[in-house]
C-alpha positions in Angstrom: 134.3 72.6 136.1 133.3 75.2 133.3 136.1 76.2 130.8 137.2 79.7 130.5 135.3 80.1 127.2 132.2 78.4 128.4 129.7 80.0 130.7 129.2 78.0 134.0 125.7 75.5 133.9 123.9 77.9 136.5 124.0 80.4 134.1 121.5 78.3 131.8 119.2 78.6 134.2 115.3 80.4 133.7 116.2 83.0 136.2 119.1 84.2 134.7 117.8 84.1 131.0 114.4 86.3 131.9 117.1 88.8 133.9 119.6 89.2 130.8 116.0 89.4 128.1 115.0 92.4 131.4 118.5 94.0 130.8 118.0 94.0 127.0 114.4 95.0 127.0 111.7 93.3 126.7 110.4 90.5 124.5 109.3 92.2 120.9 105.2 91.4 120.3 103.6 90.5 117.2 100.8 91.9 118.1 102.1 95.8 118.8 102.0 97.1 114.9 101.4 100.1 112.5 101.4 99.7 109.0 101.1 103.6 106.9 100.1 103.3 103.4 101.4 106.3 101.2 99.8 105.9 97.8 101.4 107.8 94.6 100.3 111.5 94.1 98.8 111.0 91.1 96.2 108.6 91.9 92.8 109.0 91.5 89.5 107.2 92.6 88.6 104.9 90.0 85.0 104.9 90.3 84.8 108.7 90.1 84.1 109.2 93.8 86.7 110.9 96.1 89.7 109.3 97.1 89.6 107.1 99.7 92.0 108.4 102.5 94.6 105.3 103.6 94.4 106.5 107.1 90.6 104.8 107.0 91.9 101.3 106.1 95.0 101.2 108.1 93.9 100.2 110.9 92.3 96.9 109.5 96.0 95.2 108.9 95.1 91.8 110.2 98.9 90.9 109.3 101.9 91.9 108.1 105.0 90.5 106.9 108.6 92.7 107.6 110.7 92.4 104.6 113.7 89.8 104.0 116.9 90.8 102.4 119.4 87.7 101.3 122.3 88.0 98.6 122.3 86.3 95.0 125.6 84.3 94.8 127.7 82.0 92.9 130.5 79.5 93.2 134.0 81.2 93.3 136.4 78.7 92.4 139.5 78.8 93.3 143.0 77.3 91.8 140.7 74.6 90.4 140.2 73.0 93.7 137.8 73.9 95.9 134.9 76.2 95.3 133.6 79.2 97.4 130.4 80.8 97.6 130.4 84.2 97.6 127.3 87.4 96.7 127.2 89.1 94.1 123.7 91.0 94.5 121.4 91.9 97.3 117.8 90.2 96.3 114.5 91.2 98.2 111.1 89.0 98.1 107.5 90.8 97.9 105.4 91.1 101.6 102.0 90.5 102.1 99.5 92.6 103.8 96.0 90.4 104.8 93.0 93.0 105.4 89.7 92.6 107.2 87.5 94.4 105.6 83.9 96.3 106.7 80.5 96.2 104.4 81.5 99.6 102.8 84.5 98.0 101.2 86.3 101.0 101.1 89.6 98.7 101.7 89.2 96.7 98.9 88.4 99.4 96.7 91.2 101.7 97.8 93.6 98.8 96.4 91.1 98.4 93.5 92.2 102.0 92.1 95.9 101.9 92.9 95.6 98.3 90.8 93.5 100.0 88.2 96.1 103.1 88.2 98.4 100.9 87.4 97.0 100.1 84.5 93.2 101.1 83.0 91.0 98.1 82.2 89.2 100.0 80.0 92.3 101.1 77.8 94.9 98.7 78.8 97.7 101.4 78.7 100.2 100.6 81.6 101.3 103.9 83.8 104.7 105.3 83.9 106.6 103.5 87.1 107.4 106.7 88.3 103.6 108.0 88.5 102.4 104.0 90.3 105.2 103.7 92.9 104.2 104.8 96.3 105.8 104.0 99.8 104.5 102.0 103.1 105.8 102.4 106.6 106.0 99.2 108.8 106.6 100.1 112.6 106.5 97.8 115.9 105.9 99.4 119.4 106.7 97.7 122.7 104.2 96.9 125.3 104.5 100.2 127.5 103.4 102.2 124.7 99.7 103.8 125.0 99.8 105.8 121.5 101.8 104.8 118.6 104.1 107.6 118.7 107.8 106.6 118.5 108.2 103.0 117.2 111.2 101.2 118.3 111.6 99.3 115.0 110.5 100.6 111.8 111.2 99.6 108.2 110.1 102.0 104.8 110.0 100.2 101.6 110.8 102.6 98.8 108.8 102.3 95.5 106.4 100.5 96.4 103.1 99.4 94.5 100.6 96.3 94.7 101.6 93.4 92.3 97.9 91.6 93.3 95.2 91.4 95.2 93.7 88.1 96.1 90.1 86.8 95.4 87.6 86.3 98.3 85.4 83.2 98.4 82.1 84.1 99.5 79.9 81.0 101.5 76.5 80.5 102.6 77.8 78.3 105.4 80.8 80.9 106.1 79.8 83.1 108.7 83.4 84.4 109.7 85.1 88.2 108.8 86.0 88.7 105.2 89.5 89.2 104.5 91.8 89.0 101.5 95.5 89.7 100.6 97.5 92.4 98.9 100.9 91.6 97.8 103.4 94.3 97.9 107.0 94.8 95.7 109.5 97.7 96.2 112.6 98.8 94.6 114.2 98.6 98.3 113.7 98.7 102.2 115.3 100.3 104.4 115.4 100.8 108.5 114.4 103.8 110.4 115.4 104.2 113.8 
């Protein structure tokens, strides 16, 4: 006999778990993604050529990390006895964006000038934060969506700019797509529903 706080064994059943996930929704994908890149205003191409236009490269995300948010905290102690942990400050951890990239390389070399706006190579003279910082747009669309028009998750993170960009190791025995890795800090995230 089930107790009153305890929800009867037929209830555990596969049948009534996929009809409560139907009344909630529908399973979130992986798979169903969008990630906008909004560079900083004052960037230019570093090669002298003109800019390359994010809107080209976004679309070869291969993956995509959503941001985590934990708390910084410390042991309260209290009347000598016992201690407590408690927050004291709201940390965030860097994403990673993984790009395929084509034989023009216009990926790789869109990140190359926000890196080298950043800071010149040729001088060395690091950029003002306030003239590197851009923003990027994470969003997640469920399965019975045909254009990527109103997400049903979506996460900003503010200030953003590219801390590194990974090597890629060439092969003559590798034959597979060329990718590589951008890692991304921000001042903040936030949600947008």
């Amino acid at each position: 006999m089930a107790s009153a706080g305890n929800p009867p064994y037929s209830e555990f059943g596969i049948s009534e778990f996929i009809s409560r996930v139907g009344a909630k929704g529908d399973f979130a994908k992986r798979n169903r993604y969008h990630v906008e890149v909004t560079p900083p205003t004052s960037i230019t191409a570093a090669d002298g050529s003109d800019e390359i236009d994010p809107a080209n490269i976004e679309f070869l995300v291969k993956t995509v990390s959503f941001p985590s948010r934990t708390f910084g905290t410390t042991n309260f102690r209290y009347g000598g006895k016992y201690a407590m942990e408690v927050p004291y400050e709201t940390t965030t951890e860097g994403i990673s964006i993984t790009f395929l990239e084509t034989d023009k390389w216009q990926c790789r070399k869109f990140w190359y000038n926000w890196l080298e706006h950043i800071q010149n190579t040729r001088g060395y003279n690091m950029q003002y934060y306030d003239k590197y910082k851009g923003s990027i747009n994470i969003s997640v669309y469920d399965g019975t969506q045909r254009e990527a028009t109103q997400p049903k998750h979506k996460v900003e993170l503010v200030d953003a700019w590219p801390k590194g960009m990974s090597a890629i190791e060439l092969g003559w025995e590798n034959s597979e797509l060329l990718d590589f890795t951008v890692d991304i800090v921000y001042k903040k995230w936030e949600l947008h529903n």
